[in-house]
N, C-alpha and C positions, 0 to 999 in steps of 0.2 A: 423588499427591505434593502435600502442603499446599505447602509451601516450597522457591523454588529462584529461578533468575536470569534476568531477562532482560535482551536488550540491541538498543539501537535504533541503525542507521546511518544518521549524516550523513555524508554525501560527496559527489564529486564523480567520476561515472562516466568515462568517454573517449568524450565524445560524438562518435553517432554513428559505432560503433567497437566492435561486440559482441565480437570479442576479446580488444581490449586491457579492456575493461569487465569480460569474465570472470575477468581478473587479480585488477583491483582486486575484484573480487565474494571470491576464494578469501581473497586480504588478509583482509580485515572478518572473514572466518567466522575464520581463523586468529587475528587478535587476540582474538577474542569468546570463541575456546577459551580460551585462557590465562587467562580472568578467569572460565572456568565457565560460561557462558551456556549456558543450555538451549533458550531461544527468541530466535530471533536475527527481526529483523524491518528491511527494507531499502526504500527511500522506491519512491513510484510510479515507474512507468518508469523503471528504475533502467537498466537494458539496454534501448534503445541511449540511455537518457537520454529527462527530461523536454525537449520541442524550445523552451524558453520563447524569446520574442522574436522566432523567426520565422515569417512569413506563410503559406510559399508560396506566391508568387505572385497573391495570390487579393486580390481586391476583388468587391464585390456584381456577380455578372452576368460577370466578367471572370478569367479565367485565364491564366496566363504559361505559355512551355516552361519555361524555369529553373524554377517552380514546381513542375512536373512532373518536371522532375530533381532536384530539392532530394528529391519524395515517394516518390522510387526509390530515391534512396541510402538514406532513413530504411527503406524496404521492408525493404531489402535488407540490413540492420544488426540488423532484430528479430528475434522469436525465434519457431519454430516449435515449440511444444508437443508433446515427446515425442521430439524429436531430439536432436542433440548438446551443447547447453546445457543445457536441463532435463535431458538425464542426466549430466551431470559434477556438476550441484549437488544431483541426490541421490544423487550418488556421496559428495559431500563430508559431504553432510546423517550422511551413514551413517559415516562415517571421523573424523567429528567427536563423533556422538553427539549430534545438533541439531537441531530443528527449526528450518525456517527458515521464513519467509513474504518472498517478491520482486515487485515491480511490474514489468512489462514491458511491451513494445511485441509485443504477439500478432500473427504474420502469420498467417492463412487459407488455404494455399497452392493451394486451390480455387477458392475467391472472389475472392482477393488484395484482399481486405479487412484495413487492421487492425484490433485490438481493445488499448483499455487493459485490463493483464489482470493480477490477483495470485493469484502460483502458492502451495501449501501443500506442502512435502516437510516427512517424517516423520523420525525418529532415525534409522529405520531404513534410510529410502533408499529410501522409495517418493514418488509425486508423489499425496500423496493428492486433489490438487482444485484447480482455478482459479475464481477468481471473475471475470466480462468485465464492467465499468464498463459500469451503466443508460444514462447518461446523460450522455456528455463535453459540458462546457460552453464556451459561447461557441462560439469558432473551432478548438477543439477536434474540433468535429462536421467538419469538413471532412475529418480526420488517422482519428479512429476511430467503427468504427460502435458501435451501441449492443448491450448484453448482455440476457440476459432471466432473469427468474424461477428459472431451472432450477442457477442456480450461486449463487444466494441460501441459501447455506449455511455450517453449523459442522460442525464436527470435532473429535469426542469423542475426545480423545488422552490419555496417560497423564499429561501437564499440568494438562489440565481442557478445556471448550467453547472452541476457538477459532476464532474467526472475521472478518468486519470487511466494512469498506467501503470506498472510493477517495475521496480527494479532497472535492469536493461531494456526492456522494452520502450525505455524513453531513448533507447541509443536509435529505434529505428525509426528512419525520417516519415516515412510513410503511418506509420502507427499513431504518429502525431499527428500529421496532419486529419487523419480519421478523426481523433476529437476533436482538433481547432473547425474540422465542415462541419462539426454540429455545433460552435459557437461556446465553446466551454470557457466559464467566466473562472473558475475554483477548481482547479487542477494538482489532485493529489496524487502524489510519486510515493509510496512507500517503497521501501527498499532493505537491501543487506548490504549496500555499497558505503564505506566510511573513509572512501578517497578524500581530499583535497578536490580533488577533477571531478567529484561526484556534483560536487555543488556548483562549480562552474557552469554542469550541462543544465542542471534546475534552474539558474540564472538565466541562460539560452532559451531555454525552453518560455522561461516568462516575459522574456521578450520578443521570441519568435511569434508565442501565441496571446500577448499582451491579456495576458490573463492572469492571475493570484496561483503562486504553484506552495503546497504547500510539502516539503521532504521528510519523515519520518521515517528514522531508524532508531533499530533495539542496540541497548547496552549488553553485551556479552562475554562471560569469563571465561576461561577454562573450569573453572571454582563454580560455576552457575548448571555444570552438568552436575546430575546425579553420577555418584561414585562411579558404577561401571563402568557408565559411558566414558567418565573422563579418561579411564586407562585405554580406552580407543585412538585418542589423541596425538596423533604427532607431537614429540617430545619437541621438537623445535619450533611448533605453534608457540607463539607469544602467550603470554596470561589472557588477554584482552582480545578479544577474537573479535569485536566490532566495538568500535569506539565509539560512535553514534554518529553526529554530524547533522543531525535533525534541523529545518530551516525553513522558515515563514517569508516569500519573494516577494515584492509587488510588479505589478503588470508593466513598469519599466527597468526590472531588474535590479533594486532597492532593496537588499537586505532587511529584514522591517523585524525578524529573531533568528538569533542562532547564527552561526551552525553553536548547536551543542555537542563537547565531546567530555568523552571521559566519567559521565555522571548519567543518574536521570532524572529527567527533569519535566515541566511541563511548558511550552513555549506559548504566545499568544501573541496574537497582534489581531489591528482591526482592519476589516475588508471594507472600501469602500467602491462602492459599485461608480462613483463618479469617476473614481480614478482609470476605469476599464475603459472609459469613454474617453478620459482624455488623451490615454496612451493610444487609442487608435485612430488621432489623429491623422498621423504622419505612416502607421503602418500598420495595415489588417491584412493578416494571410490569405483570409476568405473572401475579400472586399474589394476594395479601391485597389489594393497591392496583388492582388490575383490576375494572372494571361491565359485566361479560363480559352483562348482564344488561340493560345502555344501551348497549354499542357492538359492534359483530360483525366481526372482521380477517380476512382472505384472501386470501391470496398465490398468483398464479397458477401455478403449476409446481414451487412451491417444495420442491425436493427433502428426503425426511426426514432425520436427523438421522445425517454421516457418522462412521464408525469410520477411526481411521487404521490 
């Protein structure tokens, strides 16, 4: 398919609240129908919500109970890969006719580890793949563990290569280039970053890899926490704790929607797979612009190239 839609969600989930969150989830996919969307793409930890502003309890060396209760309710709010959530949304995936890509909060219900994690369901209503975030940053490492090599993949769809990264993981040059060796035409970044400088690198990024990148972040208040939590808050946290900044790239660096801030919204624009070809003219990572001959890349586990 050269030509067709996609659409990126800015919102605002119910934090800490995977129910009411899967409301708002079916919302989005329903508006995104009515305007044709074929690849619908939804911000990190979208379920139960990115946790911006709060601690848990935690200073160097030192941990709180409340802190510990804060990281049970979040437990207990994420989502178990392959149960009742991920099958309702490729139930929807399939009732809609859509691919979707979602960020989550991944429980382990083994380990009772989380993991930041972005799921990939098909038109058809299968869960083709999750990818589990390298490397959560900052204070982040406290909330989720780290992913490895083996979900470092694309996914050959009747779309084209889709694939992507989380958040900072688009800051490391190597993690990119992992997707660009499998040829990733539709390159989605969800994120918690609502920089100016965020979207600069998603620019870079879609010209590095002459590919469609597409940015998706949540709207977040201090107002959007449930009561208790919000008295967890740092009093000098602003009201607005992610402004959004959500943004649809073309494969030379063309702004094509967004950034959105301040609201949310639903962005779209159209992919055209000619344009991927012509941007690689003049420069293919993989290609003609590779010294496959001066530098040698190897990814450890990196699984080969998925069919949806």
């Amino acid at each position: 398919m050269k030509k067709f839609k996609v659409g990126c969600v800015q919102a605002t989930p119910a934090l800490f609240n995977k129910s009411k969150t899967m409301d708002i989830v079916l919302n989005w996919i329903q508006k995104a129908s009515k305007q044709d969307v074929q690849l619908l793409v939804f911000p990190e930890s979208f379920i139960p919500a990115y946790p911006a502003g709060l601690g848990f309890g935690t200073v160097v060396g030192s941990r709180t109970e409340a802190g510990r209760d804060q990281f049970r309710e979040y437990w207990e709010n994420s989502v178990e890969v392959g149960a009742d959530e991920t099958q309702k949304i490729a139930k929807w995936a399939k009732e809609y006719e859509m691919y979707i890509t979602i960020g989550i909060t991944e429980k382990d219900t083994i380990s009772k580890t989380l993991y930041c994690t972005l799921l990939y369901f098909s038109d058809k209503g299968s869960l083709m793949g999750k990818h589990r975030k390298l490397k959560p940053t900052a204070a982040e490492r406290l909330v989720w563990g780290e992913g490895d090599g083996t979900s470092l993949s694309t996914f050959d769809t009747s779309l084209g290569k889709i694939g992507g990264l989380i958040c900072w993981e688009n800051y490391m040059p190597l993690a990119r280039m992992a997707m660009y060796q499998k040829g990733i035409e539709i390159y989605v970044a969800p994120t918690a970053d609502s920089r100016d400088s965020w979207n600069s690198s998603l620019i870079h990024i879609a010209c590095e890899g002459r590919c469609y990148v597409i940015g998706s972040n949540q709207f977040i208040r201090k107002s959007d926490y449930p009561e208790h939590l919000q008295k967890e808050l740092a009093e000098d946290r602003p009201e607005v704790l992610s402004r959004g900044g959500s943004v649809i790239i073309s494969p030379l660096g063309e702004v094509l929607a967004g950034p959105l801030y301040n609201e949310e919204g639903l962005l779209t624009a159209e992919i055209d797979h000619d344009e991927i070809i012509r941007a690689k003219m003049d420069f293919d990572v993989i290609g003609h612009y590779a010294r496959n001959d001066v530098f040698g890349f190897d990814v450890n586990s990196q699984p080969d190239i998925s069919k949806d």
